[in-house]
C-alpha positions as CSV (number, residue, x, y, z in Angstrom):
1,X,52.6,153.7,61.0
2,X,50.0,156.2,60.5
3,X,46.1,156.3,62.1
4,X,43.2,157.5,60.5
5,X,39.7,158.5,62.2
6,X,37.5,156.1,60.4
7,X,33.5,155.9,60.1
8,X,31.0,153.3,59.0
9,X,27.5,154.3,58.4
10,X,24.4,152.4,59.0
11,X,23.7,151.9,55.6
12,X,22.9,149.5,53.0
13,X,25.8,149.6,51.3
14,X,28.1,149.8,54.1
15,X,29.5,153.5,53.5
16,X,32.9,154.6,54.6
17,X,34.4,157.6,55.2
18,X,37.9,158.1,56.0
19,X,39.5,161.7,57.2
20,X,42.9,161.5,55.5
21,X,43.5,164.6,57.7
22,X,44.6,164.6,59.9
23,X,47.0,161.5,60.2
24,X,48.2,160.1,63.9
25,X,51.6,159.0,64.6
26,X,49.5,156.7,67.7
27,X,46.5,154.8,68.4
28,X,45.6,157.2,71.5
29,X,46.4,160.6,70.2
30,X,44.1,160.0,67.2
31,X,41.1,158.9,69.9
32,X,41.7,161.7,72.2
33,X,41.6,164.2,68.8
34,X,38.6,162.7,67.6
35,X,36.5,162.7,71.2
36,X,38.1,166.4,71.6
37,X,37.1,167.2,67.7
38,X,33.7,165.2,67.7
39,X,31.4,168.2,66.9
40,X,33.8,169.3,64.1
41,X,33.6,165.6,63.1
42,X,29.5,166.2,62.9
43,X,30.1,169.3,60.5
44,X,32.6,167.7,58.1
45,X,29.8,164.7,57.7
46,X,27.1,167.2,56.9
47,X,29.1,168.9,54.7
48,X,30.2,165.6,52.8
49,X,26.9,164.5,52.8
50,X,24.4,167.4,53.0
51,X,22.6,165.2,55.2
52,X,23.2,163.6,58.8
53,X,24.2,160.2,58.0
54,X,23.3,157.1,60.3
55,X,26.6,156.5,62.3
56,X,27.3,152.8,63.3
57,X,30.9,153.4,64.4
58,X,34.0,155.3,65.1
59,X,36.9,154.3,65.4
60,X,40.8,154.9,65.1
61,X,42.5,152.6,62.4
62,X,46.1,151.8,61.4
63,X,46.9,152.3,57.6
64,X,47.9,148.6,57.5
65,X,44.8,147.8,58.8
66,X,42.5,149.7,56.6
67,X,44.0,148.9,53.5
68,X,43.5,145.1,53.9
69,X,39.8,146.0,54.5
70,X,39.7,147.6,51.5
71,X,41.4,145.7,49.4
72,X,38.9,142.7,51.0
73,X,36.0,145.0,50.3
74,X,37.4,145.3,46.7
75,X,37.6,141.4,46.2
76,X,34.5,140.8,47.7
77,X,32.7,143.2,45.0
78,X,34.6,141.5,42.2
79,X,33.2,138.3,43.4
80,X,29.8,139.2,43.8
81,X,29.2,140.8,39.9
């Protein structure tokens, strides 16, 4: 199973952003990477965004786990158009 540095804005709409890269073979190897990492972290964000970007959290997730969130977040939107 693979983990993914997640993050979940502050926003309206919820906004995720997922680095894809790089994945984690553990839980605890992809938290230590992203505290060591977390002002490369800030500059990928700006990048993406072009602006800073209201942070509400961080965190390390499992494939498994964020593809049921998205596939809820997916049937969610279907059922609310």
């Amino acid at each position: 199973m693979k983990w993914f540095v997640v993050i979940i804005f502050n926003t309206i709409a919820g906004d995720i952003f997922i680095f894809h890269e790089p994945a984690f073979d553990d839980r605890k190897t992809c938290l230590v990477t992203l505290w060591e990492s977390r002002e490369a972290v800030k500059r990928k964000l700006l990048e993406e965004y072009g602006e800073p970007m209201p942070i509400e959290s961080i965190n390390c997730l499992s494939e498994e786990v964020i593809k049921k969130v998205l596939k809820n977040e997916m049937v969610d939107s279907v059922n609310h158009t």
